[in-house]
ZAMARGU-4260 file (C-alpha; in steps of 0.2 Angstrom, whole numbers, plus 5000, padded with zeros to 4 digits):
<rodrens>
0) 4948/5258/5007 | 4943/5253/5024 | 4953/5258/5038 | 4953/5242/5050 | 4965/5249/5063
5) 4954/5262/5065 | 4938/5251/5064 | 4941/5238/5078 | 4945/5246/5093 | 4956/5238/5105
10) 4964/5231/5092 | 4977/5222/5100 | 4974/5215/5119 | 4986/5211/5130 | 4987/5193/5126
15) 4993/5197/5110 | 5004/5211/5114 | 5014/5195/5126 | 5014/5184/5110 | 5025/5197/5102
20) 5040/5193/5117 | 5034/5178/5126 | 5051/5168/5119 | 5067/5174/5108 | 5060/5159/5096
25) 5042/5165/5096 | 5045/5182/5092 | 5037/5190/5076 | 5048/5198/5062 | 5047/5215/5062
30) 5050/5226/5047 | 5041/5226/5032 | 5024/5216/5027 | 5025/5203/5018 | 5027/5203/5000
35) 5022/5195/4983 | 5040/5185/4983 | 5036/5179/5002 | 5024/5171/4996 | 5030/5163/4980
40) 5045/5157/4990 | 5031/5147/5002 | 5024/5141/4987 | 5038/5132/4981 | 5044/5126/4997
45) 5024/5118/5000 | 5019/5113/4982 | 5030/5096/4984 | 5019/5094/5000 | 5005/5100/4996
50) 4991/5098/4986 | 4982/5110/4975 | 4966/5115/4981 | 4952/5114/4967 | 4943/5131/4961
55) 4927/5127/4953 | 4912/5136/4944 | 4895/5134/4950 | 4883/5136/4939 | 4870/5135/4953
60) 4876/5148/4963 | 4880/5160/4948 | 4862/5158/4943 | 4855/5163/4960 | 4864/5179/4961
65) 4864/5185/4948 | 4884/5184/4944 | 4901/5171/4940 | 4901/5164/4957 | 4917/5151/4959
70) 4923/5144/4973 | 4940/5140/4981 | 4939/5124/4989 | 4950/5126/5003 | 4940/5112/5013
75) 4947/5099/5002 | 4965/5099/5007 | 4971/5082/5018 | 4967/5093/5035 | 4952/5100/5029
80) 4957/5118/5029 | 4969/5131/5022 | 4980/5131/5038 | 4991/5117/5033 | 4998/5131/5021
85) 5005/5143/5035 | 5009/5127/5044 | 5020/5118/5033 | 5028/5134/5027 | 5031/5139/5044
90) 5037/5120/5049 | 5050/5118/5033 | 5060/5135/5040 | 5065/5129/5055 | 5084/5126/5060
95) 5087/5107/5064 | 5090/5113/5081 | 5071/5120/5083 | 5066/5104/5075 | 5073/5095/5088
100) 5067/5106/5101 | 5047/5103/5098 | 5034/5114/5092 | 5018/5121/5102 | 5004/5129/5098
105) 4986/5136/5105 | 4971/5132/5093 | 4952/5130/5092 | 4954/5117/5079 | 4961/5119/5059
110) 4979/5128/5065 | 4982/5113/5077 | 4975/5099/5065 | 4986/5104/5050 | 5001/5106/5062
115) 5000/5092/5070 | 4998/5085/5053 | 5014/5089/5045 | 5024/5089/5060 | 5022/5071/5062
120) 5026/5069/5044 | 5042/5079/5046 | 5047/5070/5063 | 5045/5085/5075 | 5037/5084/5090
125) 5020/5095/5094 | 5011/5100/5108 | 4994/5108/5104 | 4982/5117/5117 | 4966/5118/5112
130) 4948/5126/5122 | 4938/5113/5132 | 4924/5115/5121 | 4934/5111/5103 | 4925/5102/5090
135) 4928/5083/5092 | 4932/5081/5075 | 4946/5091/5078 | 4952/5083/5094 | 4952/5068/5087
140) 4962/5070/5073 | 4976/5079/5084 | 4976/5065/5093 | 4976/5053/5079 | 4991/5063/5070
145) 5002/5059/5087 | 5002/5075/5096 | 5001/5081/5113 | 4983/5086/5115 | 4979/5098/5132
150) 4962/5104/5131 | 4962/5120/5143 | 4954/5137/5144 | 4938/5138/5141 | 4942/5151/5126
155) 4954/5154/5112 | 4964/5167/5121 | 4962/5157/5137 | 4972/5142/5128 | 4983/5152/5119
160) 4991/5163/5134 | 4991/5144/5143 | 5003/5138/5126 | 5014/5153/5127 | 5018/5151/5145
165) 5020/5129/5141 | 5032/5136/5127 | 5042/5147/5136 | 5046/5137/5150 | 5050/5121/5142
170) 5059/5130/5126 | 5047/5123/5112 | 5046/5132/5097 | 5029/5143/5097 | 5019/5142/5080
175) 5007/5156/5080 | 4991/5153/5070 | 4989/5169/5060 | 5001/5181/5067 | 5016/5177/5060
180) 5025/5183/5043 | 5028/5164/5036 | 5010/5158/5042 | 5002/5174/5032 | 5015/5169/5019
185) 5009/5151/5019 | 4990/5157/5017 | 4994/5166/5004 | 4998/5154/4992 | 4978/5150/4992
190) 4977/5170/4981 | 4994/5163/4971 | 4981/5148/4964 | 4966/5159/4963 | 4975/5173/4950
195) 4980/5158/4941 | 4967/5148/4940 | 4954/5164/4939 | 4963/5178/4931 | 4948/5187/4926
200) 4943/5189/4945 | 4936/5205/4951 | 4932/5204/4967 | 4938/5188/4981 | 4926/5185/4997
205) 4935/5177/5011 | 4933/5175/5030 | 4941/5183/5043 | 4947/5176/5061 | 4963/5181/5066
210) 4967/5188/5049 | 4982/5175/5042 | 4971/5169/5028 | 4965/5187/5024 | 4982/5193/5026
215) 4989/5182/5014 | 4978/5180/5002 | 4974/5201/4997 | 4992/5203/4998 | 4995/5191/4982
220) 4978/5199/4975 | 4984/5216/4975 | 5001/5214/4969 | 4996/5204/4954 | 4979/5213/4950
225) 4978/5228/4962 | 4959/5233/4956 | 4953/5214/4963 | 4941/5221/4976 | 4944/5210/4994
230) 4932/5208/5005 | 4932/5200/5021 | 4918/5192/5032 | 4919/5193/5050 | 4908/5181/5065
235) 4895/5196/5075 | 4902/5185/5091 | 4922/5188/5087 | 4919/5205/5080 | 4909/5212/5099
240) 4924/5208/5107 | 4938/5216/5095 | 4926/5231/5099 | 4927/5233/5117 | 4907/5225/5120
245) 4910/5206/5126 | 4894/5195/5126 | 4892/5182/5139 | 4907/5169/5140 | 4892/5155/5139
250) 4886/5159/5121 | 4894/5149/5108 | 4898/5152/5090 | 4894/5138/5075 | 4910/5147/5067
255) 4925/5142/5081 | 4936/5142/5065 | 4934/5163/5064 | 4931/5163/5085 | 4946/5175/5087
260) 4944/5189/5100 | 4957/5200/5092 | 4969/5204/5076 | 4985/5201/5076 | 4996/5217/5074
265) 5005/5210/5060 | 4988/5204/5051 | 4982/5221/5055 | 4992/5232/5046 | 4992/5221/5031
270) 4972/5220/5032 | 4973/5240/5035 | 4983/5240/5020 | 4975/5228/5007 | 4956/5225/5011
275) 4942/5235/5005 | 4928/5230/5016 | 4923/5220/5030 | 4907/5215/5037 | 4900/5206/5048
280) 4888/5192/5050 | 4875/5183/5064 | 4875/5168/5065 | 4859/5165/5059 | 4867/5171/5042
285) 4880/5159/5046 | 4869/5143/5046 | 4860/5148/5031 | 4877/5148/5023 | 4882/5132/5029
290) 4864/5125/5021 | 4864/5133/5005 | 4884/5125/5003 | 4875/5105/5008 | 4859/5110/4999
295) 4866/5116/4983 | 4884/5113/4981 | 4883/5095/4991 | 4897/5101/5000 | 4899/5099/5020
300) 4909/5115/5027 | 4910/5121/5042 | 4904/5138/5050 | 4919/5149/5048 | 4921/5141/5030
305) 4904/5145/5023 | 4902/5162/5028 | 4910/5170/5014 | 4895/5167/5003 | 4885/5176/5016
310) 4889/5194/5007 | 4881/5187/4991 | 4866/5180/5002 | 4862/5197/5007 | 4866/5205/4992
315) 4882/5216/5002 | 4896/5214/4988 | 4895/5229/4976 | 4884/5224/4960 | 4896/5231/4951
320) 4908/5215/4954 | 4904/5201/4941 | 4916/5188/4945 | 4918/5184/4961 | 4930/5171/4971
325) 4923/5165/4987 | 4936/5153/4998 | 4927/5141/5006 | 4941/5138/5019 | 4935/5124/5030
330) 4925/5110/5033 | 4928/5102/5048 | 4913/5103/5055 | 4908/5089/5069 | 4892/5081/5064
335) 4880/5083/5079 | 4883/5102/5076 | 4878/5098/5058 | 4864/5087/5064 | 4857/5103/5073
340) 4861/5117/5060 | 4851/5106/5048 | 4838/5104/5060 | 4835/5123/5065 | 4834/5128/5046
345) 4821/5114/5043 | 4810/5122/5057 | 4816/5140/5052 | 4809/5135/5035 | 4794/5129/5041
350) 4798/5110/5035 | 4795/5104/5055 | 4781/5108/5063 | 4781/5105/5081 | 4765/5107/5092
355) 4758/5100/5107 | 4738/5097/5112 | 4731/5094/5131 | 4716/5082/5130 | 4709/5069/5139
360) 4718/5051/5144 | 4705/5041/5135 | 4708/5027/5119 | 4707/5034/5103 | 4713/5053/5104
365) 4730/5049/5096 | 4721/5041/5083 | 4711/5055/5080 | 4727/5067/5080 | 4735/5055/5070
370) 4724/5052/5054 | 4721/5071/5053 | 4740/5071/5050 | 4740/5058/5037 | 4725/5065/5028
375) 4735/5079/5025 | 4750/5071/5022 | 4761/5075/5038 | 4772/5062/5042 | 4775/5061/5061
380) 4793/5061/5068 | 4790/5059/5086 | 4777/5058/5097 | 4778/5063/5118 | 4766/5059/5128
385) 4767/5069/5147 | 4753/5062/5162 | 4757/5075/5174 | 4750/5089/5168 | 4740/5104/5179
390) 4722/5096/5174 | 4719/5077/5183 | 4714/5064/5171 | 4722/5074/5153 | 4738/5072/5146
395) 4750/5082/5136 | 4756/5075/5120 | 4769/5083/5111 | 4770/5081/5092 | 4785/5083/5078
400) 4780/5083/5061 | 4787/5084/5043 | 4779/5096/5031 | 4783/5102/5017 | 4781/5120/5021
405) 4773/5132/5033 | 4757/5132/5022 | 4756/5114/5023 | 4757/5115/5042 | 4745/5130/5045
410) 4732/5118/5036 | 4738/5103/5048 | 4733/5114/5062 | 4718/5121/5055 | 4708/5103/5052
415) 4716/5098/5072 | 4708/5115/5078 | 4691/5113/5067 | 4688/5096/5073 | 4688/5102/5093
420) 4707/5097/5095 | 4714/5113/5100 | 4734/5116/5098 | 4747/5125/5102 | 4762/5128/5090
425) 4781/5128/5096
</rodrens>
């Protein structure tokens, strides 16, 4: 069993260490992990609030590698994620007094949406900080549900040390996103459905950010079927920070659902305890995930919600494992981000061909670009046209075409070249 405490080093930073006394309200349980009956009380305080998530067979997938692939459609709940589990567990415990006093808490999208969510529902105020660069979709929706929406730090951990400090000083209740007994409780339930509905289950694949929905759900695995092999799938960008080597602040992540910097303690030790393997994935793997889920399975997820099929993708999940569960555990995913993951596979596929030729500014040259392209079946996108190059008298015209594959648009090039046009490829 893999040793996780050991495995990410600097396992708990000193934000996460202040969570853990920032207020007598926000302060985590200590004691014992969380346990098979934690989480069927959180299911029976959710399920009249709640619906059930579908867990479905794919027939497409299971042919493809070569197993029973199902999939635990976590992305379908009202929020769009599994954290209105932890939310509403964690929300339904509060005293009357706390409900009165407000709630706050620091998220990069899914935590604050679903809390936001049910809190409105239940009458009690929320306050939610989120990064300056969080989805839209997921703003938006905040917003929509009535809360209090501050978008500042530029990171997670930035937002979330800004919400501790907001929750201390104004004595709002602080709703952790992952590192709290009744939000890993809440999670849980999601393992609760996938026993029941999946007995048979030999091995679950499901994402890791912070470690709540891991946390949850291989606690319930283990303790109703303890040989269930758990696997968790971790984001290359959060995982070089939970090791000690940063990357540069600018470079984003397609999976800000899974964008965590570090595990919480509690998480941890339950993680330590339950899961059998982690790996890690680029976010090249990432996008390839998110395609194969709108290709195949005509499902929109987002990047930290697909990647749990990226094990199978590489072929990383034990052979020995026949029946597999992934959780698909989000799909909030803002559609110009979409727009571009689709439209970096397409190239990466070779199904866009992009090039650009430098010829003389005379009538008839586009033409002649043009019906080489339709001969062979390339159908022209876009078209840019650039007067000011180096050589007076030429012009630079850039092209983006469709192909249907890197083949087709080799020979595109080829004719262009043979007939005195030469190109160059982008």
């Amino acid at each position: 069993m893999v040793k996780i405490l050991d495995q990410l080093a600097q396992f708990v930073t000193e934000k996460a260490t202040s969570l853990k006394f920032s207020t007598q309200k926000a302060a985590f349980p200590e004691g014992d992990i969380i346990t098979l009956a934690d989480i069927q009380n959180a299911k029976r305080l959710i399920s009249e609030h709640i619906i059930r998530s579908p867990l479905s067979y794919s027939p497409i997938l299971s042919e493809k590698f070569g197993r029973d692939v199902y999939l635990k459609w976590e992305n379908k709940l009202r929020s769009g994620a599994f954290k209105e589990r932890g939310a509403l567990n964690f929300l339904l415990n509060l005293t009357e007094e706390e409900r009165k006093a407000g709630v706050c808490a620091a998220s990069a999208g899914n935590h604050a949406r679903a809390l936001s969510l049910h809190a409105s529902r239940l009458g009690v105020v929320c306050t939610i900080f989120m990064p300056k660069n969080a989805p839209l979709i997921k703003i938006q929706a905040c917003e929509k549900n009535g809360a209090i929406v501050r978008l500042e730090g530029e990171t997670f951990d930035e937002s979330l040390a800004l919400a501790l400090a907001h929750a201390k000083e104004n004595n709002l209740v602080f709703v952790h996103p992952f590192n709290h007994k009744l939000i890993m409780a809440g999670q849980g339930t999601c393992g609760l459905e996938i026993l029941e509905d999946c007995p048979e289950v030999d091995a679950i694949i499901v994402p890791i950010g912070g470690g709540g929905l891991m946390s949850g759900v291989a606690t319930a695995a283990k303790s109703i079927k303890p040989d269930c092999f758990i696997m968790g799938v971790k984001s290359e960008w959060a995982y070089s920070y939970q090791i000690g080597k940063p990357k540069p602040a600018y470079e984003a992540t397609i999976a800000d659902g899974i964008a965590v910097k570090s595990i919480g303690d509690l998480t941890g030790k339950v993680i330590d305890k339950n899961v059998d393997s982690i790996i890690t994935v680029k976010e090249s793997e990432i996008r390839k995930a998110v395609i194969q889920l709108l290709e195949l399975e005509k499902a929109v997820v987002e990047g930290g919600g697909g990647v749990g099929l990226c094990p199978l993708m590489s072929g990383k999940l034990p052979d020995k494992y026949k029946k597999v569960v992934v959780v698909i555990s989000g799909g909030n995913i803002d559609m110009n981000l979409l727009s571009s993951v689709i439209q970096t596979d397409l190239v990466e596929r070779g199904r866009i061909l992009r090039f650009s030729i430098n010829v003389p500014d005379r009538p008839g040259l586009l033409n002649k670009v043009t019906a080489v392209i339709a001969k062979r079946s390339g159908n022209v996108i876009d078209v840019a046209h650039d007067r000011f190059p180096c050589n007076p008298g030429a012009v630079d015209i850039a092209f983006v075409v469709e192909v249907r594959d890197e083949n087709h648009g080799a020979e595109i090039l080829k004719e262009l070249n043979d007939s005195g046009i030469h190109t160059i490829k982008k």
